[in-house]
N, C-alpha and C positions, 0 to 999 in steps of 0.2 A: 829425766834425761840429764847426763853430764858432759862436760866440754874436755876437750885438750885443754890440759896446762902446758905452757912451753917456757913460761918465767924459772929463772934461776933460782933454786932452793923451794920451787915446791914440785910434786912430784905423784901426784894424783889428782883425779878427775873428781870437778865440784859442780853442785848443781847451784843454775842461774834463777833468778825471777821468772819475768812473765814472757823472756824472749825464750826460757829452755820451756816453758811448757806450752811454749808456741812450735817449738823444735824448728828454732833458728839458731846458729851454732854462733856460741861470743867465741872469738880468737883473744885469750888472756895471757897478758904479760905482766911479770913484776909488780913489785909495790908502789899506790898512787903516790907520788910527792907531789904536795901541791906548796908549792914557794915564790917567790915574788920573780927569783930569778928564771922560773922557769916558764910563769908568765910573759917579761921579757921579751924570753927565746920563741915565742909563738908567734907574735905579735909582730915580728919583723916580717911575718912571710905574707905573703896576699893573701887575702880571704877566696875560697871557693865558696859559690852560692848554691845552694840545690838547686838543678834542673826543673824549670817550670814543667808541667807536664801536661797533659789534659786529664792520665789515666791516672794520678796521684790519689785521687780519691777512693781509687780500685786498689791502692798499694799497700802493704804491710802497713797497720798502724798499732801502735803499742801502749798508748795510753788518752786519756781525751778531758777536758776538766773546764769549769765555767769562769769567764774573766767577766763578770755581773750577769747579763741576757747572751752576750753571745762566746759560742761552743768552739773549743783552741785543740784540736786533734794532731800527737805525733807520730812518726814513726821515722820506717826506713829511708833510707836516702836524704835526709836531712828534710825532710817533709815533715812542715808544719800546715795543717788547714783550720783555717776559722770560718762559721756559718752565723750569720744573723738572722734568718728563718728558722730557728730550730729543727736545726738538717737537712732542708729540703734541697740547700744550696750550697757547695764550698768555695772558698777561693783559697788559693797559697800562697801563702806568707812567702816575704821575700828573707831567706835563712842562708847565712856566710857558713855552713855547713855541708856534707853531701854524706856524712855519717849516720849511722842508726841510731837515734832520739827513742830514751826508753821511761821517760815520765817529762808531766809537766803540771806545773803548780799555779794558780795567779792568788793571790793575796786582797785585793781587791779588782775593781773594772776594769783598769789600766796595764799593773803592773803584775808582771810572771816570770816563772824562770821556768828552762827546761834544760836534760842532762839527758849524757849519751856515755858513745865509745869515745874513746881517746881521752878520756878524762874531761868532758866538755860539760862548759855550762854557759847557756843562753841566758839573754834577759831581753824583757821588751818590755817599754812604758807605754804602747797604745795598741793596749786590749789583743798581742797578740799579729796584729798584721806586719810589724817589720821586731828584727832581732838582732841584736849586738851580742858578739863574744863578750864574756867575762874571764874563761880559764880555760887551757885544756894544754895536755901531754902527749902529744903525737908520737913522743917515744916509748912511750910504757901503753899497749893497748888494752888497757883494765877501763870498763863502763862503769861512771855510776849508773845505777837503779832505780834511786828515786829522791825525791826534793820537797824540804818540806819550809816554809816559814813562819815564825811565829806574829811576826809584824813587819811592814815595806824596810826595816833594815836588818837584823835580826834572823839569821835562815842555817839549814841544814843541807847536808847531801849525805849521801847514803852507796857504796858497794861494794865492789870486786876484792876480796882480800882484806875485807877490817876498813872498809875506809868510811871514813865521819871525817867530814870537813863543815867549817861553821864560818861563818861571815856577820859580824855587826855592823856593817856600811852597807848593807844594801846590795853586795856584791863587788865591790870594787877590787878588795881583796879577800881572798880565803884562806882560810887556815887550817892545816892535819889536826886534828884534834882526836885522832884515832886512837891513840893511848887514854882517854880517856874511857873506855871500855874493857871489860875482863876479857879479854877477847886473843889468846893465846894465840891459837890457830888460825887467827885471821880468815873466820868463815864470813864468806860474802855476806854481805847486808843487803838483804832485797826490799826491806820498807819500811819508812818511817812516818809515823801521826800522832794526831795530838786527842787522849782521851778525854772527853770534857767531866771535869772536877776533879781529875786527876792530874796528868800529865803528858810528858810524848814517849811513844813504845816505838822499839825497832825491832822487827824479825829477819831473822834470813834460813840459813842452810844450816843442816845437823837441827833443828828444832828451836836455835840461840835464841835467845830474848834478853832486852837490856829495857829499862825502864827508868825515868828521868821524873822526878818532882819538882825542880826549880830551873825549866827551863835549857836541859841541855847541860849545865853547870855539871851537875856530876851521874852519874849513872850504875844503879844496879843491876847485876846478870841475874835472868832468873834462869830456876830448873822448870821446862815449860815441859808440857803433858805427852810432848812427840819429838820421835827425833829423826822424821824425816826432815825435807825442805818446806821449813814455809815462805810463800811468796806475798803476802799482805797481810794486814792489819787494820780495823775500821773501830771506830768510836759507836757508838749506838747514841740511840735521843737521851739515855739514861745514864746520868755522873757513873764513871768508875767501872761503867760497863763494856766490853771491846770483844773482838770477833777477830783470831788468826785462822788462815785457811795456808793450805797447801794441796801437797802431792796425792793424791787419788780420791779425793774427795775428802779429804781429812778437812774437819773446822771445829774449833772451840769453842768456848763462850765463858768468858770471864766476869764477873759482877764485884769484884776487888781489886781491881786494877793489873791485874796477873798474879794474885798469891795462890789464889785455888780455879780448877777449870773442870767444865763436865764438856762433855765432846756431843756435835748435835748431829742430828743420824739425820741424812739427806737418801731418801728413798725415791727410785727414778722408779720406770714402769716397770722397770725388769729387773727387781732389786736396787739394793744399794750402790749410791750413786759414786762410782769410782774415776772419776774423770778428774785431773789436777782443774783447781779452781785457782784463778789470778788477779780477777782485781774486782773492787765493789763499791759503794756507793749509799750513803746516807739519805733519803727524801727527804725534800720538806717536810711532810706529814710523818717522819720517825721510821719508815720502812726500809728494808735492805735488799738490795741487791747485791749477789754474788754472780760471776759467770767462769766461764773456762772451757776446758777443752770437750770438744764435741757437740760445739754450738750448747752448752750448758749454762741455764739461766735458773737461778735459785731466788726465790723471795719470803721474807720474811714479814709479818706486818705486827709482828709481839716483841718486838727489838732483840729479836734473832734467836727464841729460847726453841721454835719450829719452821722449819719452812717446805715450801711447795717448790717442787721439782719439775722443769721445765728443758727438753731437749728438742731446740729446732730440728727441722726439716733440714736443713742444708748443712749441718752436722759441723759450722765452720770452728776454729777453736777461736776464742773470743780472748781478748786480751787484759778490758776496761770497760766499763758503763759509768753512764751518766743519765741526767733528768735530762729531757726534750726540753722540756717546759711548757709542755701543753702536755704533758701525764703521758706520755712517749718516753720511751729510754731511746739512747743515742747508744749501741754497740762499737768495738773498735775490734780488730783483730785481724786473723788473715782475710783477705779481699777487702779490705780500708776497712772504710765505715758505712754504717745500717743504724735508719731509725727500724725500731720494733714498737710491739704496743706492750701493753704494762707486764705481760708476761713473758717478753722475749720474744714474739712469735711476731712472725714477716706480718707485716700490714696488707690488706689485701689491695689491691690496685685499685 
């Protein structure tokens, strides 16, 4: 799927992360600036909080990730939920937002950040349950994507039009650091992670991939295996080794940190599994989880060289997975969020 472009000087429709292959439509303006002055100009206006809701847990969520034991789920409407039962229960966070939240990250127990539309980025120092502005552009409507850190001060963001912005305080201040990318075309950046014994990789749209060995400091473009959109990228248990997935079921697998790739064939019951995949998930024990559109749940337990194909019953498109933590995945996507059991599949009552 692709959106309207309506920003000045560009002029064609680009494909988004995990909100176009949810087929939520981003409304994109312009190139992100992110500068102190225009922080500033934000900050003078009152905060809007997201609307407490009861049905929030029912609602669009678009990514979901662990602040130590317990599970920090975002989405639409500036909805953030945290569970300390490992799913069984949510409550929502109180969020000076009412925009759609499309990743979130915590660094350790405490501290997180999360990114939306308007160029927005949260932070929270208790595990999630309340949230402070750090940035955002309410004049330029371009999303980041995704948020990555390397330690509690040290971090990235990732989207709409080339944008890399980096922070060494912790968030107080951000910085465009977009130029530091071969990135002509300012194709969106839909994800960034950190390969272990490697470094951090970003993928997005047109097939782009950039790769970083010291940290973000500087960055090479690669020529990656596809030139659709990819929307993620995951580390495996194994140095050097990482997994892009996108558009109709397309996923890689890399064992050199992105110099060479063999593409891994995802067989559903009725053939070849053609549904866009969006986000995944490392276990403890080394296994992978992929999911996506058509309630598609893929798992890997050879650090992703085969996996077994998995399409629920209720056929929803999935956004994000995580560990339960009792051997349960925590789903996110349209209709909130869903514990399943290790294969994807509804729990039975």
């Amino acid at each position: 799927m692709s959106e309207p472009v309506m920003g000045v000087g560009f002029c064609r429709p680009r494909a988004s992360r995990k909100v176009a292959v949810l087929a939520t439509a981003l409304s994109l303006m312009g190139t992100v600036v992110f500068s102190t002055t225009a922080q500033a100009t934000t900050d003078t206006a009152p905060a809007v909080f997201a609307i407490q809701s009861v049905l929030a847990e029912k609602s669009l969520m678009i990514d979901v990730a662990h602040a130590g034991k317990r599970l920090v789920a975002v989405g639409d409407r500036g909805h953030i939920l945290y569970s300390d039962d490992q799913g069984a229960h949510w409550t929502q966070a109180k969020v000076p937002t009412r925009q759609l939240l499309t990743a979130v990250f915590f660094i350790d127990e405490q501290h997180g950040w999360a990114v939306g539309h308007d160029a927005k980025i949260l932070a929270s120092s208790d595990a999630g349950a309340t949230w402070t502005q750090q940035f955002e552009d309410r004049s330029r409507e371009a999303p980041l994507l995704d948020v990555f850190f390397n330690d509690t001060e040290h971090g990235f963001a990732v989207g709409a039009y080339g944008a890399l912005v980096e922070t060494r305080d912790a968030g107080k201040t951000w910085a465009d650091v977009s130029d530091r990318l071969d990135n002509e075309d300012q194709y969106h950046l839909n994800a960034i992670a950190r390969i272990k014994g490697a470094g951090l990789f970003i993928v997005g749209e047109q097939g782009s991939m950039f790769r970083s060995s010291d940290d973000g400091h500087t960055w090479e473009k690669l020529a990656g295996p596809y030139e659709g959109s990819l929307f993620g990228v995951i580390g495996t248990a194994q140095p050097r080794t990482l997994l892009v997935y996108g558009l109709r079921g397309n996923l890689y697998r890399s064992t050199d940190f992105g110099d060479t790739w063999q593409p891994v064939e995802l067989k559903a019951a009725r053939g070849a599994l053609e549904f866009g995949l969006s986000g995944a998930t490392l276990l403890d024990d080394g296994s992978l989880v992929v999911v996506g559109n058509g309630g598609s749940v893929v798992v890997s337990h050879d650090d992703g060289v085969s996996f077994s194909v998995f399409n629920r019953a209720d056929r929803v498109s999935l956004s994000a997975v995580t560990a339960a933590g009792n051997g349960n995945l925590i789903l996110v996507g349209q209709g909130g969020v869903r514990v399943a059991a290790p294969n994807g599949a509804a729990l039975i009552k």
